[in-house]
C-alpha positions as CSV (number, residue, x, y, z in Angstrom):
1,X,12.1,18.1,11.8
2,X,9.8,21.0,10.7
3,X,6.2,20.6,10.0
4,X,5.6,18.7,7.2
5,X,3.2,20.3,5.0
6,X,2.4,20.1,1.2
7,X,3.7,23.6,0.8
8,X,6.9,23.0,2.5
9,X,7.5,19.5,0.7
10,X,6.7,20.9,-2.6
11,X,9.3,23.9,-2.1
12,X,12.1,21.2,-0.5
13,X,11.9,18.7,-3.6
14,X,12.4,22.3,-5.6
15,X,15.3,23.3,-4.2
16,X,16.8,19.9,-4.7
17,X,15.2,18.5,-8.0
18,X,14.3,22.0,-9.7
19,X,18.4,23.1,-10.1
20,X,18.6,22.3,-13.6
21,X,17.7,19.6,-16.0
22,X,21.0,20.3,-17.6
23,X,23.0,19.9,-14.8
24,X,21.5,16.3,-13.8
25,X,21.8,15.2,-17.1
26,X,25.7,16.0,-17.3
27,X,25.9,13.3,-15.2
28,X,23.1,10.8,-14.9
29,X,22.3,8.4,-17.9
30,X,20.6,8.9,-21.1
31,X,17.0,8.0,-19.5
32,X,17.8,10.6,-16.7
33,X,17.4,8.2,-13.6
34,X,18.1,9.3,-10.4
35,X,18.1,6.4,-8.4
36,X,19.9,3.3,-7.4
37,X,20.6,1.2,-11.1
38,X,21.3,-2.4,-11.3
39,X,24.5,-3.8,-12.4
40,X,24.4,-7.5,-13.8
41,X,28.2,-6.7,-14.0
42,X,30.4,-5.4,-11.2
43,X,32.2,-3.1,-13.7
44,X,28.7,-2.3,-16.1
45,X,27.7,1.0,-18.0
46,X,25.3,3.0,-16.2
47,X,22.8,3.5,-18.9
48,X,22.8,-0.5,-19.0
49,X,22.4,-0.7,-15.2
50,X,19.9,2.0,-14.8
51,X,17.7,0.3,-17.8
52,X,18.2,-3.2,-16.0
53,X,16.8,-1.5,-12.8
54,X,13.9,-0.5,-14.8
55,X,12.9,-3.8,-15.8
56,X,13.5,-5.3,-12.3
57,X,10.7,-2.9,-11.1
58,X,8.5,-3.6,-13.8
59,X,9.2,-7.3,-13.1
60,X,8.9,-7.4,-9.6
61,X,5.6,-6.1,-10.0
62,X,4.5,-8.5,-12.6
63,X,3.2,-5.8,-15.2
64,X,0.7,-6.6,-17.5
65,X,-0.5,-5.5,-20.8
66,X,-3.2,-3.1,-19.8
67,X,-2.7,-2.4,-16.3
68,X,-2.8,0.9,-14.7
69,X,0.4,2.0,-13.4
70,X,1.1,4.7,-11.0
71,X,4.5,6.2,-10.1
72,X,4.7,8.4,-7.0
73,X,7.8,10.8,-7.3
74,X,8.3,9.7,-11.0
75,X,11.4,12.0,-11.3
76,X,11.9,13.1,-15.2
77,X,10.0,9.8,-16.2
78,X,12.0,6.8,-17.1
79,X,9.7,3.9,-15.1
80,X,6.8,6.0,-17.2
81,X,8.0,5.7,-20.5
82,X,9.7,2.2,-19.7
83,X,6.8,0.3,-18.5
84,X,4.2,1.9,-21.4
85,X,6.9,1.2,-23.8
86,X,8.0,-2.4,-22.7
87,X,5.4,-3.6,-21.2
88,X,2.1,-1.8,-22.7
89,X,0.6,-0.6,-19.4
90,X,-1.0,2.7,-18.9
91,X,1.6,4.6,-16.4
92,X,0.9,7.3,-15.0
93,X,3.4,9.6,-12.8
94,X,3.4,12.4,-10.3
95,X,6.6,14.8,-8.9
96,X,6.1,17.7,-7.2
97,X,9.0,19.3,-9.4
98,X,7.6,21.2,-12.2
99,X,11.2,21.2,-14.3
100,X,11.1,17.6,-14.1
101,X,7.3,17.4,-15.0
102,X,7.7,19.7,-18.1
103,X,11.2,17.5,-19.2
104,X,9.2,14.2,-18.8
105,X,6.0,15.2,-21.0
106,X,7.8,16.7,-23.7
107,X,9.7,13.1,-23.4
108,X,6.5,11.4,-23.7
109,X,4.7,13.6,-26.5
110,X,8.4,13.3,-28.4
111,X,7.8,9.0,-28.4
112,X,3.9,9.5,-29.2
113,X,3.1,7.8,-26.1
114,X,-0.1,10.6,-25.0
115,X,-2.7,7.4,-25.5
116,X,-0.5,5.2,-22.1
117,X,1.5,7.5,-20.6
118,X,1.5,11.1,-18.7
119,X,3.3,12.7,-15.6
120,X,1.9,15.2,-14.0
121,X,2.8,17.7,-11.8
122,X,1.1,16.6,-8.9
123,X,1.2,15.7,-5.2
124,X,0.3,12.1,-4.6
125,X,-2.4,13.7,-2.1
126,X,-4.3,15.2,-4.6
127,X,-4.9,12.5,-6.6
128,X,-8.5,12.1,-7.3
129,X,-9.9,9.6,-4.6
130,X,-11.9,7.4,-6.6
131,X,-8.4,6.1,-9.0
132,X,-7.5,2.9,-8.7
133,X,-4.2,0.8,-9.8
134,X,-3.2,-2.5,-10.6
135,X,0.3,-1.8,-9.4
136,X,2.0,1.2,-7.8
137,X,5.8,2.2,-7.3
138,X,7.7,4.6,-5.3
139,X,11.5,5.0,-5.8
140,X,13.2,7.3,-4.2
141,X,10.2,8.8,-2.7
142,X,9.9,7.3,1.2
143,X,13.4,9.5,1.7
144,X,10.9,12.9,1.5
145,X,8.4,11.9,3.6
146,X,9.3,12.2,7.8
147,X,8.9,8.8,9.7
148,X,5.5,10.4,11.1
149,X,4.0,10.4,8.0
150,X,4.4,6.7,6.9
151,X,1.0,5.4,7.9
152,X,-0.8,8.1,6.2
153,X,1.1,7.7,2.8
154,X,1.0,3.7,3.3
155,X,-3.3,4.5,3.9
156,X,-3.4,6.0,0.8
157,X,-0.9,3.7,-1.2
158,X,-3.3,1.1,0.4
159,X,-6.4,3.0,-1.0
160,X,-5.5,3.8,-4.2
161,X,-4.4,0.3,-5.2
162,X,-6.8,-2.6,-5.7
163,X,-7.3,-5.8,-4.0
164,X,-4.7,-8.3,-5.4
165,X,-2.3,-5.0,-6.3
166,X,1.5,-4.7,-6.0
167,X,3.0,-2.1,-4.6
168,X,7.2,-1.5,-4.4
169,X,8.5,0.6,-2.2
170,X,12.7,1.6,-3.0
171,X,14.3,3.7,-0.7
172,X,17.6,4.9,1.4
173,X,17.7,3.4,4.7
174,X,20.3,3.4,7.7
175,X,21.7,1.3,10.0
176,X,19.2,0.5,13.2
177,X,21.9,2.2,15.4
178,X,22.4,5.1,13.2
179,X,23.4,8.8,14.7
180,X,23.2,12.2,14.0
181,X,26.2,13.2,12.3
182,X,28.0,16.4,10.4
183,X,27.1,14.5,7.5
184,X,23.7,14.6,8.2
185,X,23.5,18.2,9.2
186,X,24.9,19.0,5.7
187,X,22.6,17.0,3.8
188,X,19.4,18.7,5.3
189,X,20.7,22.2,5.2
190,X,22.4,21.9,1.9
191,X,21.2,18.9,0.0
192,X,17.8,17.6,1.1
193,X,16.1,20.2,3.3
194,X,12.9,17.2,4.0
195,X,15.0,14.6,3.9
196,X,14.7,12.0,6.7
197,X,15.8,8.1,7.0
198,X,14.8,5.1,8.9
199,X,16.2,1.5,9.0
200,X,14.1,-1.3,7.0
201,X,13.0,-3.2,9.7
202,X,10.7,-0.2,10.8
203,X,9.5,0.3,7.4
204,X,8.3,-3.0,7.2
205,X,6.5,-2.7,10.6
206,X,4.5,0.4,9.7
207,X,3.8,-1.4,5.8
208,X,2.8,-4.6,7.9
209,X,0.7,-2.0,10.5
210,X,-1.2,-0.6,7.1
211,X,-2.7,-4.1,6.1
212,X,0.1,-5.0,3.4
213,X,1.8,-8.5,3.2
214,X,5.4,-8.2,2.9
215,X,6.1,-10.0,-0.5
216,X,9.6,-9.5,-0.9
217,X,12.6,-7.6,0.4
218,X,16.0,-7.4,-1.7
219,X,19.0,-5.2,-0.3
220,X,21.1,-3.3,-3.5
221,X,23.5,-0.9,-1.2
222,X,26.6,-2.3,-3.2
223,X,24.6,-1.6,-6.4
224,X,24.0,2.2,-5.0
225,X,27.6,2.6,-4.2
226,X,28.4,2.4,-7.6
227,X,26.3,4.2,-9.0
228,X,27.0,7.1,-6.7
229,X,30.4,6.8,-7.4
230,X,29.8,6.7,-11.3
231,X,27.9,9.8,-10.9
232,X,30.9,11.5,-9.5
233,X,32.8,10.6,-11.6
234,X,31.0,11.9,-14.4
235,X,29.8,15.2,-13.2
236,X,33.7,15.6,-12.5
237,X,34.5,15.3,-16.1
238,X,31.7,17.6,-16.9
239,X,33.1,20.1,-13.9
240,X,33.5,23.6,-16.6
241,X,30.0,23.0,-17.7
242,X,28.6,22.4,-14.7
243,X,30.2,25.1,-13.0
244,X,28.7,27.4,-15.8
245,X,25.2,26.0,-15.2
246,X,24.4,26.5,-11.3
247,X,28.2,27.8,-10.2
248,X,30.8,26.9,-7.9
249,X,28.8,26.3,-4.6
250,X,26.4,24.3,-6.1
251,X,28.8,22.4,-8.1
252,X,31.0,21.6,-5.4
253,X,27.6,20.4,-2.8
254,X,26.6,17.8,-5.2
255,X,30.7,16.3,-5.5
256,X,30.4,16.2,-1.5
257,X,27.0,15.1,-1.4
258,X,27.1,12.3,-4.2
259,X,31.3,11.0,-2.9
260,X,30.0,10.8,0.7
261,X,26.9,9.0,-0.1
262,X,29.1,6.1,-2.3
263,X,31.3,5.9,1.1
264,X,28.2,5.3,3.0
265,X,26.6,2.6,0.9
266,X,29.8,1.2,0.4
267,X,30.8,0.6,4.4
268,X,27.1,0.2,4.9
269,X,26.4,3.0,7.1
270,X,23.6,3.4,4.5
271,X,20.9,1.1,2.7
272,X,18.9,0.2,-0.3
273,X,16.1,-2.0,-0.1
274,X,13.6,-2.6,-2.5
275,X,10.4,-3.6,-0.8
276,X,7.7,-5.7,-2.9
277,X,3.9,-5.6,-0.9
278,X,0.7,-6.7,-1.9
279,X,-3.2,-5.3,-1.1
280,X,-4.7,-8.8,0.1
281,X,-7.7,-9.8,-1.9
282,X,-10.1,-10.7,0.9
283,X,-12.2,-12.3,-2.2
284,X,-9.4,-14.7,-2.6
285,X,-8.8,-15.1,0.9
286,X,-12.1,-16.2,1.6
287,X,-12.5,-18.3,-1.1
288,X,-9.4,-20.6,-0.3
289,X,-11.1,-20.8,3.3
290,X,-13.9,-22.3,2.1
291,X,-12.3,-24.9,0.0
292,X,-10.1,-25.7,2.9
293,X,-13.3,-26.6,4.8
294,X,-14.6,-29.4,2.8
295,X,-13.9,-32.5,3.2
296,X,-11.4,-34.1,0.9
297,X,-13.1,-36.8,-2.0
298,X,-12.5,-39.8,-1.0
């Protein structure tokens, strides 16, 4: 892998996220989500399954009214405006693409939701160091970062969250005894020029390492092959315009990118985990020491 720097990430999630907001949304749902949805149903409607995997984050991480809320890699918005909408928390999110920055403000100032919600375009890293959140999530994000970096962005998830926080983690995973392939070669010169996997059980290790407890851990590949394949489906029916929009290469890139990711997910070559962790509270912690020192009443 190159060196990672914040230069050369913010250029990579450009080249993949900055193609067009037109083109995405000629196949993605009507809340423009670019990650794994949640299907209640086998056969559901995406923009049913993608809402439904908004409000499995937000419930996972037990949002309440008047938390802070940060998403890291926010894409064009949708957990922002969800979770201020739904659930009343002040949400905050960061991309380093400025076309999906610009896309998800003008979504926010369109609902009149400036007072508890903003995304910025930002890297996580420069976030001022004295914030603080009740609950932070990533989705989609962990894919961007190289293996080398996880402690230093699970130190400053860590950080930025408060004692007795939540923090879920969603990303792409492989197999433990995954190898190089073509496939892969394509998808870093062609699709995801930073991207990088790992298998769960290492992510969980390096979360563990940065003084999280592991809350919960809940696998959704056969809920990612479907919506990979959905996307193909519907960016094929939309192949004149988007042809028109970024051209023939591009076009045809995305069909091999997004059909060969749905047969991964569906054989299982790749993952989807969603990881829920918590900042212990040592307040807490010490507190149910000491009542586990006295003596019971008699």
């Amino acid at each position: 892998m190159r060196l990672r720097t914040k230069r050369f990430d913010a250029r990579a999630i450009a080249y993949h996220y900055d193609v067009s907001n037109d083109f995405y949304a000629l196949f993605l749902d009507r809340r423009m989500v670019y990650t794994c949805a949640y299907y209640r149903r086998p056969d559901g409607d995406l923009d049913q399954a993608q809402e439904d995997k908004l409000d499995l984050v937000c419930r996972k991480l037990r949002l309440e009214e008047g938390e802070r809320l940060l998403d890291i890699g926010c894409g064009w918005g949708s957990l922002v405006v969800w979770a201020a909408e739904r659930y009343g928390v002040e949400a905050r999110g960061v991309t380093l693409s400025r076309a999906q920055a610009d896309w998800a403000q003008a979504w926010i100032r369109r609902l009149g939701l400036e007072d508890r919600a903003r995304v910025d375009h930002l890297d996580y890293r420069d976030l001022p160091r004295e914030l603080r959140f009740e609950k932070i999530a990533a989705v989609g994000v962990i894919e961007h970062l190289g293996i080398k970096n996880y402690p230093d962005y699970f130190a400053r998830v860590h950080e930025l969250l408060v004692p007795g926080g939540l923090f879920l983690n969603h990303g792409i995973t492989h197999e433990k005894h995954w190898r190089r392939s073509s496939q892969t070669e394509f998808l870093e010169r062609h699709v995801f020029p930073n991207g990088e996997m790992d298998n769960v059980s290492h992510i969980l290790d390096v979360l563990e390492r940065a003084r999280f407890e592991i809350r919960d851990v809940e696998s959704l590949r056969e809920h990612y092959a479907r919506t990979t394949r959905q996307w193909v489906e519907r960016l094929q029916a939309n192949a004149e315009r988007a042809r028109a929009l970024v051209g023939e290469r591009t076009y045809r890139t995305w069909i091999a990118y997004l059909a060969s990711s749905s047969v991964g997910f569906t054989h299982g070559a790749l993952g989807l985990y969603q990881v829920v962790v918590s900042r212990p509270d040592p307040a807490v912690r010490d507190a149910v020491k000491g009542a586990g020192s006295r003596a019971p009443p008699e």
